[in-house]
C-alpha positions as CSV (number, residue, x, y, z in Angstrom):
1,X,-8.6,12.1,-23.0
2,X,-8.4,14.6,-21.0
3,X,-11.1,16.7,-18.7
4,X,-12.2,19.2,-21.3
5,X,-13.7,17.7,-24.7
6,X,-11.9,17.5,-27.2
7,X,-8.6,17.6,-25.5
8,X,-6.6,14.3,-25.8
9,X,-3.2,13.2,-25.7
10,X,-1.9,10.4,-28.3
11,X,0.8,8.1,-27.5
12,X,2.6,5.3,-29.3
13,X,3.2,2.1,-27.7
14,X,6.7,2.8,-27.7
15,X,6.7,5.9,-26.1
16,X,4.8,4.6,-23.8
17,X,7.4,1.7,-23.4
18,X,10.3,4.2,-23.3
19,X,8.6,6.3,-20.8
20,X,7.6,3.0,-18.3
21,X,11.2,1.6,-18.4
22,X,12.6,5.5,-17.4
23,X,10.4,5.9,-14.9
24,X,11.5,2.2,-13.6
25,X,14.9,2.6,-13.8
26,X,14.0,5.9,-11.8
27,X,12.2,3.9,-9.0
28,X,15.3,1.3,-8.5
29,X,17.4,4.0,-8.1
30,X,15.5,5.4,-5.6
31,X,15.5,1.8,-3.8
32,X,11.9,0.6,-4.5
33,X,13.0,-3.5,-5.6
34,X,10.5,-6.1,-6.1
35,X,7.9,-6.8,-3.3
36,X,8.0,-3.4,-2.3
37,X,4.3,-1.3,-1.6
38,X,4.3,2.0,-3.8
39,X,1.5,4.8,-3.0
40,X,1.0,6.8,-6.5
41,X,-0.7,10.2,-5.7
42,X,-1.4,12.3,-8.7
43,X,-4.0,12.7,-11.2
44,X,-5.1,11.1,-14.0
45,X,-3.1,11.3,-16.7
46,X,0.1,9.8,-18.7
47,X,2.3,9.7,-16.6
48,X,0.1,8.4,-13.8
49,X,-0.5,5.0,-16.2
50,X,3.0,4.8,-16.8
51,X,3.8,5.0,-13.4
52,X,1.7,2.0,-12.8
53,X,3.2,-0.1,-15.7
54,X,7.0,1.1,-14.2
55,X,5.9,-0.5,-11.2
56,X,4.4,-3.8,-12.3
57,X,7.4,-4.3,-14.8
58,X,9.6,-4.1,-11.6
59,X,7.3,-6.0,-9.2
60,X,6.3,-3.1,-7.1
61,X,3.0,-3.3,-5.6
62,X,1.6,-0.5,-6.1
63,X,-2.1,1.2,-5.1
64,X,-3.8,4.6,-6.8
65,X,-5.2,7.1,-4.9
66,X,-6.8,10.7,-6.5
67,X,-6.9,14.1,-4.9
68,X,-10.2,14.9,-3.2
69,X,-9.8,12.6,-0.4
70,X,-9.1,14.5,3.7
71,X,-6.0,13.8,4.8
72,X,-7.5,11.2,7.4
73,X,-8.9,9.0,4.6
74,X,-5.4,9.5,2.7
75,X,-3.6,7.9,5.5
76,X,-6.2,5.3,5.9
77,X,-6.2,4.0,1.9
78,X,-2.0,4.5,2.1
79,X,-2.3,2.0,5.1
80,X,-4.6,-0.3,3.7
């Protein structure tokens, strides 16, 4: 769902699929292999989960943050 009521976006489990293998095959291009520490900064939404499944499928670790936070306490979760 999204923030206003009544707004919501459906999604099959194979377009889900589809759209967590692209965005995997996007990250290994881009040189992020297993083991490696991913940082995903956006809001919630569809693409955000699939970014997280991309990076689990490929063995990224990977940590959520959401806007709202200074730019000190960015730094400090993107450390952590």
């Amino acid at each position: 769902e999204k923030d206003e009521p009544g707004e919501e976006v459906r999604v099959t489990y194979r377009e889900l699929l589809e759209l967590t293998c692209r965005l995997g095959n996007t990250l290994k291009r881009q040189g992020v292999k297993r083991g490696d520490r991913v940082t995903i900064y956006m809001p919630p939404c569809l693409l955000a989960v699939a970014s997280m499944l991309a990076c689990a499928r490929i063995g990224a670790v990977h940590a959520v943050v959401f806007a709202g936070f200074s730019a000190e306490s960015l730094a400090d979760r993107i450390r952590d």
